[in-house]
C-alpha positions as CSV (number, residue, x, y, z in Angstrom):
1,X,-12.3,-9.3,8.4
2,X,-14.0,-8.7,5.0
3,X,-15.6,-5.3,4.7
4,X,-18.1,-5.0,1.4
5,X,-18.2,-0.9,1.2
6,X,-18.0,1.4,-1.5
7,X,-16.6,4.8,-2.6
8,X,-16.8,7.2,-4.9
9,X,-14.4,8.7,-7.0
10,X,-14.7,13.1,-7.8
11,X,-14.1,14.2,-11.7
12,X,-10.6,15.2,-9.5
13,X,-9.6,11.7,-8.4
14,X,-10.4,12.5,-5.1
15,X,-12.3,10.1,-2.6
16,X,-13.2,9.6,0.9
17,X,-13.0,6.2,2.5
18,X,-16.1,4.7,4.2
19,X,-16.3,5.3,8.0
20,X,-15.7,1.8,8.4
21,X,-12.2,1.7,6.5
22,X,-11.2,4.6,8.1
23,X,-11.3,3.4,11.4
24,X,-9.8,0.4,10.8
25,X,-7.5,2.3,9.8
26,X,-7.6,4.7,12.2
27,X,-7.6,8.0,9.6
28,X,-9.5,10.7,11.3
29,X,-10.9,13.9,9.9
30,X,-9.6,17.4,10.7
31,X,-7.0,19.3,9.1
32,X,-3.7,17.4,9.3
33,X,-4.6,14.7,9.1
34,X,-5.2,14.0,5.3
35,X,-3.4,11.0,3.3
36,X,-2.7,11.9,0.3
37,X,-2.4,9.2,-2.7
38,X,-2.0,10.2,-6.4
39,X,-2.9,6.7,-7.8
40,X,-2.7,3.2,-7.1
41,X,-0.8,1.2,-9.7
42,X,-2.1,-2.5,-10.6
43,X,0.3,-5.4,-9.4
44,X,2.4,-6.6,-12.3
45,X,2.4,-10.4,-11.1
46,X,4.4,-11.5,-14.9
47,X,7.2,-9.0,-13.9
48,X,7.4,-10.2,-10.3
49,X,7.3,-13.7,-11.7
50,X,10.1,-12.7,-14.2
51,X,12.6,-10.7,-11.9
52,X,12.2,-13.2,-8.6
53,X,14.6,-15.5,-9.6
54,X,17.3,-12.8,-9.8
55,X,16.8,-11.8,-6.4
56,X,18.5,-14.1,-4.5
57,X,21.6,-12.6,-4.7
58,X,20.4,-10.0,-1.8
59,X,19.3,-12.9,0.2
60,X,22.5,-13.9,2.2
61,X,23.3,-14.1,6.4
62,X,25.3,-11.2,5.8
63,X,22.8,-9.2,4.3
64,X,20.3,-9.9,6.8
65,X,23.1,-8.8,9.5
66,X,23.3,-5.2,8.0
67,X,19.8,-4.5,6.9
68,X,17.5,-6.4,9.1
69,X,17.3,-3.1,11.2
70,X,16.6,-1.1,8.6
C-alpha cells in the first residue's frame, strides 16, 4: 500500500503522524501511549556494502541453532 501524506515537524522536533499512518500502525492517542523517537538516522548503503562481506563468519548451522530463538 502506498500512502502520499505529510507531516509537520515543531521548532522541538516533535511531529504527529497522519491518522492514516497511525492506524496502520495502530498508534492511538491517550496518555501512554506515546512513541518516542529522538531521530532517524539516513541508511549508510557504502558501509553496508563495505562490511557485508565480513559477515559471514556469523552465518553457520550452528549459529542458527543457538540464536534462531532469540
Amino acid at each position: 500500500m502506498v500512502m502520499s501524506m505529510a507531516s509537520k515537524i515543531t521548532s522541538r522536533d516533535r511531529t504527529t503522524p497522519p491518522k492514516g499512518i497511525r492506524d496502520e500502525v495502530g498508534v492511538r492517542s491517550g496518555e501512554g501511549n506515546a512513541v518516542r523517537v529522538r531521530r532517524a538516522e539516513l541508511f549508510d548503503f557504502d558501509w553496508h556494502r563495505a562490511i557485508s562481506p565480513t559477515l559471514g563468519e556469523w552465518d553457520s548451522a550452528n549459529d542458527h541453532e543457538n540464536f534462531d530463538d532469540l
